[in-house]
Each structure stands twice: as C-alpha cells, then as structure tokens.
C-alpha positions as CSV (number, residue, x, y, z in Angstrom):
1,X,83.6,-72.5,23.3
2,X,83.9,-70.2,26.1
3,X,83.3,-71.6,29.1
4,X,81.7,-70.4,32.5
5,X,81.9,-71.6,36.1
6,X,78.4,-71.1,38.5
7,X,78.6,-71.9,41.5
8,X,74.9,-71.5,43.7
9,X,73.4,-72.6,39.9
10,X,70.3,-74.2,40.9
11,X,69.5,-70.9,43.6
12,X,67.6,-68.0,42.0
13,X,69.9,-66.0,40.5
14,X,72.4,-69.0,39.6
15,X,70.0,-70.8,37.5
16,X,68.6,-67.6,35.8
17,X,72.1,-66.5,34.9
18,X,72.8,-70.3,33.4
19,X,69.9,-69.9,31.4
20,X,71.1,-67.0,30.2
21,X,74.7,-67.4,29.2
22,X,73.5,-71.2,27.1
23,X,70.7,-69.1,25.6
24,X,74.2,-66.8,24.4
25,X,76.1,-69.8,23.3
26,X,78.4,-70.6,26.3
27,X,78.8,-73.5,28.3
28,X,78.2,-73.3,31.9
29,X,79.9,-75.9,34.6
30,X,77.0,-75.9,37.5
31,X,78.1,-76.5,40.6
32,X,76.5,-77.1,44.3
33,X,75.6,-79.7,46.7
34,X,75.6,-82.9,46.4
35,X,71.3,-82.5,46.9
36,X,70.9,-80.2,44.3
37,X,69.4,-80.9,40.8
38,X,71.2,-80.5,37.6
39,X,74.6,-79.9,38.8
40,X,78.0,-81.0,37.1
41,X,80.3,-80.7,40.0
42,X,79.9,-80.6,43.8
43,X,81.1,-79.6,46.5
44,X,81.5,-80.1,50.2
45,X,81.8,-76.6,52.0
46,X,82.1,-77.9,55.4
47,X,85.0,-80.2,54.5
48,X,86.3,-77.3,52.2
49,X,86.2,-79.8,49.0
50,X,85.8,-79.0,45.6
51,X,87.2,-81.0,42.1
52,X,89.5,-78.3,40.4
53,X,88.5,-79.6,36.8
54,X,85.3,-77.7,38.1
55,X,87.0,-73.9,37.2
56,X,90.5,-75.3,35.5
57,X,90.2,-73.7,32.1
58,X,87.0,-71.8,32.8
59,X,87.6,-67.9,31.3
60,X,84.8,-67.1,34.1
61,X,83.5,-68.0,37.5
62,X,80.6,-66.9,39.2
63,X,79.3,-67.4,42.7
64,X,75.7,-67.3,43.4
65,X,75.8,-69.5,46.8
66,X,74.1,-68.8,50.2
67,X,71.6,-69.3,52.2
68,X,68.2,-67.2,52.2
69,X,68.2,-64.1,54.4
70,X,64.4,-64.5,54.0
71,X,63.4,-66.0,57.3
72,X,63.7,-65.3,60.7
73,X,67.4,-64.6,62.1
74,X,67.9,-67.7,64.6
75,X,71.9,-67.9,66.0
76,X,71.6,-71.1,64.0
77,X,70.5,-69.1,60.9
78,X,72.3,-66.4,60.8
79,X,75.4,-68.7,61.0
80,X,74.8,-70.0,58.2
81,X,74.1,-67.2,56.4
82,X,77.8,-66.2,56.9
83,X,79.4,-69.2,56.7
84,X,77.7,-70.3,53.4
85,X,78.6,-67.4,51.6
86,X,82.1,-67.1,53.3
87,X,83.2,-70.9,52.7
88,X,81.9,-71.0,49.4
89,X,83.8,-67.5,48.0
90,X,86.9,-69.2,50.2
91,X,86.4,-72.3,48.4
92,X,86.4,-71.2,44.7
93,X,89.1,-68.5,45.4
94,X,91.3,-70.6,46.9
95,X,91.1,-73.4,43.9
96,X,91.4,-71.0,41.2
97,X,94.4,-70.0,42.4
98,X,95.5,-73.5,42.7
99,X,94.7,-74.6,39.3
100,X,97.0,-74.6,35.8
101,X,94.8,-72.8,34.0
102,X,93.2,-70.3,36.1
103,X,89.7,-68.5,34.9
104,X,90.6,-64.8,34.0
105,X,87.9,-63.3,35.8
106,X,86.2,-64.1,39.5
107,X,82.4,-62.6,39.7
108,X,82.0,-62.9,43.8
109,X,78.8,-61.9,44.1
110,X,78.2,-59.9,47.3
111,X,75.0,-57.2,48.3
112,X,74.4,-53.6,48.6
113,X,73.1,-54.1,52.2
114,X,77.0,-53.8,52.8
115,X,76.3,-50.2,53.5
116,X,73.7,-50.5,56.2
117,X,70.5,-48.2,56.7
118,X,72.0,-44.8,56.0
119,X,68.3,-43.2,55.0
120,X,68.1,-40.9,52.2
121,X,71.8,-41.1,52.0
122,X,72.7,-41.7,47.9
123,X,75.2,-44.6,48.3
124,X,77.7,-45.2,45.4
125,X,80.8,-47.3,45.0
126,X,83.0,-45.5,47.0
127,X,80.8,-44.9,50.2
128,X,82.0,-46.7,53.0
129,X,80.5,-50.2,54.7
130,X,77.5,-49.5,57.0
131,X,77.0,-51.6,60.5
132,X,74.0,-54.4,61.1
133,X,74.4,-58.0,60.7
134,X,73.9,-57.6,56.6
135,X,76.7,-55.6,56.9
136,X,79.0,-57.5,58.6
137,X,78.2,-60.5,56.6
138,X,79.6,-58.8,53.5
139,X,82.3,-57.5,54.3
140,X,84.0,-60.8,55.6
141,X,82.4,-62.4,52.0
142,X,84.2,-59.9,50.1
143,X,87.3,-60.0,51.7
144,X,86.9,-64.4,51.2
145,X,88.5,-63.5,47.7
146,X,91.2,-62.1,48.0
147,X,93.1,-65.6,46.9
148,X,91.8,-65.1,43.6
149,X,92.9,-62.1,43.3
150,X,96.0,-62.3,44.8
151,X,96.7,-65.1,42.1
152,X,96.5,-62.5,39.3
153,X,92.5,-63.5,38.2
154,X,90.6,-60.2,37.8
155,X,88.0,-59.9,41.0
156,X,84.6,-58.3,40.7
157,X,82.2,-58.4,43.3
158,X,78.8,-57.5,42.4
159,X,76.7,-55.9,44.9
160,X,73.6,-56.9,43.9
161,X,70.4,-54.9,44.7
162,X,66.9,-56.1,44.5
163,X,66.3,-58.7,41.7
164,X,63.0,-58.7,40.5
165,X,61.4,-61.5,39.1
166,X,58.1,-63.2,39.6
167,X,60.6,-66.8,40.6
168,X,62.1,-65.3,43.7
169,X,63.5,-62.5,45.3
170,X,61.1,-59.8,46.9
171,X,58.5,-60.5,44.0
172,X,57.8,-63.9,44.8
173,X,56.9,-62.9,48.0
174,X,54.7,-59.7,47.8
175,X,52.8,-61.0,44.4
176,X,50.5,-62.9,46.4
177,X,49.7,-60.2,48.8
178,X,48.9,-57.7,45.7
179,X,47.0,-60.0,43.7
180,X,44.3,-60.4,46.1
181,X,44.4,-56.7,47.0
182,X,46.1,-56.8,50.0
183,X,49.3,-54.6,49.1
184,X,50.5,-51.5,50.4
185,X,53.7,-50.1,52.3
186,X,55.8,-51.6,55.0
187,X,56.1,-49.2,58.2
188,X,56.7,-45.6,57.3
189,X,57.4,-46.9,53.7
190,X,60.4,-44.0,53.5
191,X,63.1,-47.5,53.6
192,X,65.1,-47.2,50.0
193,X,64.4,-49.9,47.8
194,X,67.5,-50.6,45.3
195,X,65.8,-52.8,42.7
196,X,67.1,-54.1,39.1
197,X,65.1,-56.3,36.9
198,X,66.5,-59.9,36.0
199,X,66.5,-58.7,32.3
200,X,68.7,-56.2,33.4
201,X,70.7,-58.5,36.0
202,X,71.6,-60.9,33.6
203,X,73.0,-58.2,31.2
204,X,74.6,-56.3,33.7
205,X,76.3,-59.6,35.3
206,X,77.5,-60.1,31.5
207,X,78.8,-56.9,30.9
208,X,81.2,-57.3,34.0
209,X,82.2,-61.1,33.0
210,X,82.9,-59.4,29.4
211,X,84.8,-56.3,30.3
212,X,88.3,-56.5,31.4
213,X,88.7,-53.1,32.9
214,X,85.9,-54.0,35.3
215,X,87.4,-55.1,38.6
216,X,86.3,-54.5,42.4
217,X,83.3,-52.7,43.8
218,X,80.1,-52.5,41.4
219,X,76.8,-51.6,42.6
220,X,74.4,-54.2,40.5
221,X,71.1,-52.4,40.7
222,X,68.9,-49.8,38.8
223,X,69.7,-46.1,38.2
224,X,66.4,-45.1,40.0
225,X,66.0,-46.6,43.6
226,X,62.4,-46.0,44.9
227,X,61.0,-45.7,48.3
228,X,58.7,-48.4,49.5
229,X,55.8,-46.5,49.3
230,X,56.4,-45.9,45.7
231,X,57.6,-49.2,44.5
232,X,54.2,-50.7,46.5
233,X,52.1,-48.1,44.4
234,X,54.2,-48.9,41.2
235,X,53.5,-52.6,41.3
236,X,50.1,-51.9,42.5
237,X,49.4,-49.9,39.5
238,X,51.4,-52.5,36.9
239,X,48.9,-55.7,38.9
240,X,45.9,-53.0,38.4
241,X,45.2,-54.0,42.4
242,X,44.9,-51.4,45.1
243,X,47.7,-50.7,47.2
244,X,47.0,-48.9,50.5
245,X,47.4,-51.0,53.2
246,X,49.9,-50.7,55.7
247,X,51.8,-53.3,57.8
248,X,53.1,-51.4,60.9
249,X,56.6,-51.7,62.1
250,X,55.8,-53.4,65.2
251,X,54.0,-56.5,63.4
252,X,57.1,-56.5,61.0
253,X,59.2,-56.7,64.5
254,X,56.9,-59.3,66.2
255,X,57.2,-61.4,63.4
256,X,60.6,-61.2,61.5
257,X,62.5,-59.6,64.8
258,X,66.3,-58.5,63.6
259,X,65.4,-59.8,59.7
260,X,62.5,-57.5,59.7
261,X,64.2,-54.7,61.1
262,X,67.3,-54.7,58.3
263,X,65.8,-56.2,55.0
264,X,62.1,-55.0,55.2
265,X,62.3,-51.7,57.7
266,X,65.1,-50.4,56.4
267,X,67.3,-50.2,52.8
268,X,69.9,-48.7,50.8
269,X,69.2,-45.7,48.1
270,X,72.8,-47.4,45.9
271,X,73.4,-46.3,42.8
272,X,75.1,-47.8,39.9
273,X,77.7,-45.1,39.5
274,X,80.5,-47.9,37.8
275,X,77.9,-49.4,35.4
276,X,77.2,-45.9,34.3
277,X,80.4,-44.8,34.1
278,X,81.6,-47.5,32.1
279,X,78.7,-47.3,29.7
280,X,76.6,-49.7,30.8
281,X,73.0,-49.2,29.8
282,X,69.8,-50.7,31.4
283,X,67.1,-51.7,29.1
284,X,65.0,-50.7,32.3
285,X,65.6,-47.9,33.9
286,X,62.6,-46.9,35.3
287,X,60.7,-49.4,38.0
288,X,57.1,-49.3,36.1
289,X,58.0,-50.5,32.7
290,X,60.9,-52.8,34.8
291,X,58.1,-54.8,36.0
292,X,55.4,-55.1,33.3
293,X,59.0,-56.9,31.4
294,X,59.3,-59.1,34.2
295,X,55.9,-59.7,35.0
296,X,54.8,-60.2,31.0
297,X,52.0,-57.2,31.8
C-alpha cells in the first residue's frame, strides 16, 4: 500500500488532504505536536526532533505546518509564523535525507503571497519574489528544503492560493458576515484574489504527488483569479444575500495593522501556468460554480 507522510495533518488543509488520500486507498502517517489529536508521530520543532520511521519508506511527504497568518502581526507572532514553517520544512528535509529509504517525492507547501502586491500584474511561475513580510517568509521556507532535494528526493513546492472551503481559510471567516447580509468589498476591492476550491486542492495536490516530471515552483490556485469586489458579489449571489457594503481601508488598518495591509488590502492575480501546462484540469474553474461545490448550494 502506498504510503504518504502529512505533516500539519490535524491544520486545515492537512486533515482535508488525509481525508482525501484514505478515501483513495493510501495510508497516511499524520504527524504534529505532541497536543494535537489523531496524530501517529510527533515532533518537537524547537528541539529539531522528529522519529525517522515517520517518512522512512514513505513514497510521499507533505507539509501542511504553520501557524495562522489570520490575526494581528505581533513581533511575537510573526516570529512564529517564520519559524514554524521554516523549522518544520528544515525538519522533514533534513530527515528524509537521513533515512534508508527515502520518500521519492517532497510536497513543501509554500504560498503565492511570495510575490508580494504587484496589482494587476498576471503572476506566473517564473515571475520573481515580491517584498512584504509574506514575502520574506516564503522565500526562507522554500529555500528550508533544499536537503531534500539535495538528497536526490524530487521537491515541489506548492504555492498555494486561496482555499476555499466552508472549514477554514477565507470562507470560514466571511460566511458569517454574508449570511446575515452584512457582505461587500474590502477597501477599493481592486486587491487580486487567487482562490482554488478544496475539491480542486486536493486533486491538484495529487496530481503533483503522482507526477514525476513535476518538480519546483507550482502555482496551486484557479485559472481565473477575481478581484475582491467580484468574488464578494460572486458569493453574495451563490448565499442569495446582498453584498454592498464596504469596509474602508483605514478600519482594516486600525484593526489588523501590517496583517490587514498584506492579506486583506492587497493580493496576488497568480496563475496556474505549470498545472496547465502539464495538463492538469480543474473541475472548477470558474469561482461561481467553485463555491456552490464547496458550499453544497
């Protein structure tokens, strides 16, 4: 039985790929803290500790660990932020190289906010890293694993966009606004929005476990990013629930300070250019029908 590695597998996108891959048949090694529910192996990231019968014999790995961007940007935060995401891609890459039967492919997750707010800029693959904190914290979580790769296991890191799924994510949060009619854009509502449902997620994150001339750089999201003034309207119209409210940038600063100003007043307009290329093709392409599948409308 082909066997998978998840580290992060209790967060949101962790346990939704588990469920995924034992709903095709494989059996998935969850690992995480020590706190955290469900988990087969753990680890200690602060003490750089992790039992290599966790990923020796594995054909995959997977990291899904870090802690939430989704709150206000303390010092304290925001190191953790970094170090979570660095330590734990470290971690893994460092023991998969160490062990005697290393997993063939390394899926270090990693995020499209890499490339920074660039406007209406189309961002592919190829376009270089943008600056802001997000930024930043990407680059030095991609580059945690190089080990891996250097030890001849096939690296992809997954920039993922927006996941969208009533569980988590950017859904979890705005549902409750829209349901009781409160939705509508945030600040000039031009800020990309690079979105991808979880159906789509999961089969995308598949694809790139499954296909061996995958490697490096692959923008995880949907074909058709959409401004925030049209993905408000969008899910306005899916939750038949008005959408014309507006939450001015300087409420959005007051509140969130430097987390508002990068994950809610700007964005990214990425496109999936290597998951198109490579034939890759989304059950959901288009961001109305995307959410009536993930919101069962």
């Amino acid at each position: 039985m082909t066997t998978v590695a998840i580290a992060g597998a209790s967060g949101f996108l962790g346990s939704a790929f588990a469920r995924h891959l034992t709903g095709q048949g494989l059996e998935v090694r969850r690992i995480g803290r020590r706190s955290s529910r469900g988990v087969d192996f753990h680890w200690d990231l602060a003490a750089g500790t992790l039992d290599p019968a966790a990923l020796d014999g594995a054909h995959a790995v997977i990291n899904c660990a870090g802690a939430t961007v989704a709150q206000r940007w303390t010092q304290e935060h925001k190191t953790a932020i970094l170090a979570s995401r660095v330590r734990s891609t470290d971690l893994l890459a460092r023991t998969m190289a160490a062990v005697g039967s290393p997993p063939r492919v390394f899926l270090a997750i990693s995020a499209v906010g890499i490339y920074g707010s660039r406007g209406d800029e189309i961002l592919d693959e190829a376009s270089v890293p943008g600056r802001g904190f997000l930024a930043d914290v990407v680059r030095q979580w991609e580059l945690a694993a190089a080990p891996a790769r250097d030890a001849g296991v096939r690296l992809v890191h997954p920039r993922m966009g927006l996941v969208l799924h009533p569980d988590g994510g950017v859904l979890a949060k705005l549902l409750p606004v829209f349901n009781v009619g409160g939705g509508g854009k945030i600040g000039s509502g031009a800020q990309w929005m690079s979105w991808i449902g979880m159906h789509d997620a999961m089969r995308a994150l598949e694809f790139l476990m499954v296909t061996d001339a995958m490697q490096g750089i692959v923008n995880v999201c949907g074909p058709n990013p959409a401004t925030n003034t049209q993905f408000s309207h969008t899910l306005g119209d899916v939750l038949h629930r008005p959408a014309v409210a507006t939450v001015p940038e300087f409420a959005i600063k007051l509140m969130f300070g430097e987390m508002g100003e990068e994950t809610l007043l700007s964005g990214q307009r990425a496109i999936p250019k290597c998951l198109l290329a490579a034939g890759f093709q989304f059950d959901y392409p288009e961001l109305a029908p995307a959410l009536r599948r993930e919101l069962g409308k």
